[in-house]
N, C-alpha and C positions, 0 to 999 in steps of 0.2 A: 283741557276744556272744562269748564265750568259748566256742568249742562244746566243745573237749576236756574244761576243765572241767566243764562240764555234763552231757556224756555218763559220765564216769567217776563223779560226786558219786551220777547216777541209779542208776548199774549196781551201786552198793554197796548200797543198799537193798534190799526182799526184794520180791518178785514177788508182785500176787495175781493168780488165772488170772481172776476176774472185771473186772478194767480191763485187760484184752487185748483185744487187737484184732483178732489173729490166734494162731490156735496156732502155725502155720509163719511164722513171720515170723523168729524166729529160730533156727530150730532147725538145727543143722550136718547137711547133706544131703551133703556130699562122701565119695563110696566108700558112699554108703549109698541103698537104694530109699527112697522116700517113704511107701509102706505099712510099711516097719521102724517108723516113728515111732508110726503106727496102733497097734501092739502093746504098743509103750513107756507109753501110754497109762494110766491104772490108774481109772479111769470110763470108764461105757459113754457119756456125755455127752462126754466130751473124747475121747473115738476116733470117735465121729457128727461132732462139729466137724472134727476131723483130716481124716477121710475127705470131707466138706462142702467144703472147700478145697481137696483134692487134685483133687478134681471141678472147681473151681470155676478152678484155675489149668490145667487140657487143656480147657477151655468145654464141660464136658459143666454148663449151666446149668442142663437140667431135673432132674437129680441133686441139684447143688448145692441148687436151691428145696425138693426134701425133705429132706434132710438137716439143711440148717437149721432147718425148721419142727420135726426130731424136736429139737434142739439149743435150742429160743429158751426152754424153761420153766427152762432148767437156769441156777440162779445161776452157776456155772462158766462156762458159753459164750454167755449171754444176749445178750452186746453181741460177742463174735464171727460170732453167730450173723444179730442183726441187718443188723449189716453186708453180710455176704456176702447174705443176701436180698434185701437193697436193690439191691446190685451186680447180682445176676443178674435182677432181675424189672428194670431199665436195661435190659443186655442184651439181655433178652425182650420187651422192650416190655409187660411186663406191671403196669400201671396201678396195674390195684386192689390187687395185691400189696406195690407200692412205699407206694402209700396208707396199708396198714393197717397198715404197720410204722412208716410216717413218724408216722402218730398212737399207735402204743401207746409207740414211743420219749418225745414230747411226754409225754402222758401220765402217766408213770413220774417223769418231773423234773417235773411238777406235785405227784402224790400224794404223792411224798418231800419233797421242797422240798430235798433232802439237793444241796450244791454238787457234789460225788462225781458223783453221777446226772446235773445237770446237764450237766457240762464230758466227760461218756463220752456224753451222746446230742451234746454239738458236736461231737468230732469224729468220731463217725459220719455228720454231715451236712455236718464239711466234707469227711469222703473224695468223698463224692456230688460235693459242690460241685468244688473243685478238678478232678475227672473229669469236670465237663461243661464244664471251662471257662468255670465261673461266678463271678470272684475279689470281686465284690462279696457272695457270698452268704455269704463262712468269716466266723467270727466275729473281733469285734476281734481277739484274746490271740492270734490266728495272722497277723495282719495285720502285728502289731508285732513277733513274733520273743518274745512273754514265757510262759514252760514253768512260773510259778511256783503258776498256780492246779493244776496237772494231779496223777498220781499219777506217782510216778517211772518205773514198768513203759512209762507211757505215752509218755515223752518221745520214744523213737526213733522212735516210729510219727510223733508230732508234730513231729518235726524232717523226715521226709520228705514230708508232709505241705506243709512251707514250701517245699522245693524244688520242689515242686508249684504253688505259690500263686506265687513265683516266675516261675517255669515259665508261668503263667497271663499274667503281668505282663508276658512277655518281656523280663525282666532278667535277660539268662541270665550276665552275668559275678558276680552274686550266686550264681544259682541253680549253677552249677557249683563256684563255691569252697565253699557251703556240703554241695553234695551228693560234691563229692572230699572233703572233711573228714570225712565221716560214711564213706565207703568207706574211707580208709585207715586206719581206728579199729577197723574189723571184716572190713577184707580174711581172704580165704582161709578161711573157713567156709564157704561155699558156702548158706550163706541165703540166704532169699526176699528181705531186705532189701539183703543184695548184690546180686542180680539186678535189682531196682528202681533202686537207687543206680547202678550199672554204664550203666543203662537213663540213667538223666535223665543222667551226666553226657556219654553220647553225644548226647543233643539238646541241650544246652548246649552242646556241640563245634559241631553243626550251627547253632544258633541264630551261634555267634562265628563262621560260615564256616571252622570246622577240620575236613572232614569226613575228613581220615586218621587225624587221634586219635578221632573218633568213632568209626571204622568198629574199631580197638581195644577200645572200652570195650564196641563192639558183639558183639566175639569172646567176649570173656570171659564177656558175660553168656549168649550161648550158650550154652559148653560147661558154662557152671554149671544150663542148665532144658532145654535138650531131651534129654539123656538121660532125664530124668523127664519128657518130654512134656509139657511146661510151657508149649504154644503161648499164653496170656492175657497174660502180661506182654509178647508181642512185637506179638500183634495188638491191642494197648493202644496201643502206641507207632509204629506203622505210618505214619503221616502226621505226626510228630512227626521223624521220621530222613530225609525225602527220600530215597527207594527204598534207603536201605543194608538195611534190615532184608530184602524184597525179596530184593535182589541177596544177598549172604550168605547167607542160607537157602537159594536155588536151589542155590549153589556149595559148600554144607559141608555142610546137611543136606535133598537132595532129598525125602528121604519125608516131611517134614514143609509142604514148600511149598503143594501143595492143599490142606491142610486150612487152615494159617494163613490163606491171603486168605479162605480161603471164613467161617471164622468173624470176618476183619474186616468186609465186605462185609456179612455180617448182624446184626452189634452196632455199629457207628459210624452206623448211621442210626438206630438204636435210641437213642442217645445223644443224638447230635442234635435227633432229638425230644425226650428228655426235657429239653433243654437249653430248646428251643423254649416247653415248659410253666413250667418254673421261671425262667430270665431275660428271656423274653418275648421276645426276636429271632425271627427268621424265619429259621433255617440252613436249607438245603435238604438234601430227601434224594434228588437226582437225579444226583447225580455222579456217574461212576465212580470207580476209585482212581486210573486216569493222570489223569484233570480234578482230584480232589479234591491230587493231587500239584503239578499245577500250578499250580493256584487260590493254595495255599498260597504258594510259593517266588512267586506273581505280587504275593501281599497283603505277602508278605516285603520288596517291594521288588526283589527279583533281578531284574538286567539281563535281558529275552530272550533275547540270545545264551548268555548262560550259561545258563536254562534249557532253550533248546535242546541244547544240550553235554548236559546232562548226562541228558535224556531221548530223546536219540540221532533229534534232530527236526532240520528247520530252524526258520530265524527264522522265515517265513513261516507254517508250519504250527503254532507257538506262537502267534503273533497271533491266528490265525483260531481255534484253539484257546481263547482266553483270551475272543476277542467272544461264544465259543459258551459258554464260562461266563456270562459277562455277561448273556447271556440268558436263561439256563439260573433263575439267581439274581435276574434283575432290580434291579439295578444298574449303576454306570454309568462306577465306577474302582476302581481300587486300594484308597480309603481305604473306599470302601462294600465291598468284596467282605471284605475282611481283620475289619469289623465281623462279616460272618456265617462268614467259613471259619475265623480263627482265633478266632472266640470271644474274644478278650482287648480289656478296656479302651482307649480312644483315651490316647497321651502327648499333653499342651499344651505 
């Protein structure tokens, strides 16, 4: 795949606000508050969506679930609006909510039969998918890397999307080069899709054991969301970074560090369940963040010793640590634990 040409053939085409995905997704935030965008607005439906998001990206979730329900009638922000519902009733654990949207989306690509309808409610279900760590569930056309049924507007959201999917795969020498591609295409705007892109190709760093270029791609996406309070895309990626996110946050921006674990802490189990309903495993919601840290870098494969290093333990106390996951999970190695903590397919 050619992605330059791709991304460039897309971005000559004309935008419609209804096969968006996001309002903020690309819009340049650098030197600018994220309510300026709010006013830029020129519908009272695409300043509700606006505002919907900005909620939705500091984890104020019970905001976001209003908002978008004033946002979902509006042909404008319909399928942005979706979206973000689904995301935050995940979060919330909120069932019926995720329910009713997963059936009016369904729904809508039946009564149109219109292809358009269809391919905007996939990937609203593969954002889901990909976020719970579910790579069996996106549809083929993101499986294979082919953008040609989509609308053009859609393409970038669906190229992060793969590095997602990816990301899922644990192919992360894929998932890096294809998510450096799309960052150095749209560096220095300081969009949401920068910060996303910034984000994965830090755990591509981590996944390839580079964890001093992550801890890089880790800064920049920093300084581009928390001055806009933009704690979700970091507590999204929390157990994706092995404690960099963590450790940087404590050291660059202490005001922000209680709030981030405390709203990981209460949306990754939220997750995990909804993972539990939709691919059918059994992830556990009893781990802390140090076991769910370790569990991780143990289903990684990572030597003890090095996971001791780096969670400032000994060997000893990582052993008995990792038996007490075992237990925790009921399981009984490495390749059963990494079935339920990393959520990704087995390689043959």
């Amino acid at each position: 795949m050619n992605l330059q040409r791709t991304m460039a053939w897309r971005a000559a085409e004309p935008a419609r606000d209804a096969s968006r995905f996001s309002l903020m997704w690309g819009i340049h935030l650098t030197g600018r508050k994220a309510e300026t965008v709010v006013a830029e607005m020129n519908t009272a439906a695409l300043q509700t969506q606006c505002l919907c998001e900005i909620a939705y990206l500091r984890g104020d979730f019970d905001r976001t679930k209003h908002l978008a329900a004033k946002a979902l009638d509006s042909q404008d922000t319909g399928i942005c609006a979706s979206l973000f519902s689904m995301l935050s009733a995940i979060s919330t654990n909120d069932f019926a909510l995720y329910s009713r949207i997963e059936t009016a989306l369904k729904q809508r690509s039946v009564d149109s039969g219109e292809p358009l309808d269809i391919v905007l409610a996939e990937i609203v279900m593969a954002t889901v998918a990909v976020g719970m760590f579910a790579p069996e569930m996106v549809p083929a056309w993101l499986k294979a890397g082919d953008y040609s049924r989509l609308p053009a507007e859609s393409t970038p959201f669906a190229l992060y999307l793969r590095v997602k999917y990816l990301q899922n795969l644990a192919d992360y020498s894929q998932m890096f080069a294809v998510a450096q591609t799309m960052h150095a295409l749209g560096k220095g705007k300081g969009t949401m899709m920068e910060i996303y892109l910034l984000l994965m190709c830090a755990a591509a760093c981590v996944g390839l054991g580079d964890k001093i270029r992550a801890r890089g791609y880790l800064l920049e996406a920093l300084a581009l969301g928390m001055p806009h309070g933009f704690l979700t895309p970091f507590a999204e990626n929390i157990a994706n970074l092995s404690g960099l996110i963590e450790e940087c946050v404590r050291q660059y921006y202490p005001w922000a560090y209680a709030g981030l674990i405390d709203q990981w802490e209460k949306t990754w189990k939220n997750w995990a369940i909804f993972h539990n309903r939709f691919a059918r495993d059994h992830v556990t919601v009893l781990l802390t963040l140090r076991e769910y840290r370790i569990a991780a870098l143990a289903a990684n494969r990572v030597p003890y010793a090095q996971i001791a290093r780096e969670e400032c333990l000994s060997i000893g106390r990582v052993r008995n640590i990792i038996q007490e996951i075992y237990g925790k999970l009921f399981v009984r190695n490495r390749d059963e634990l990494a079935a339920l903590v990393l959520w990704t397919t087995k390689k043959t």
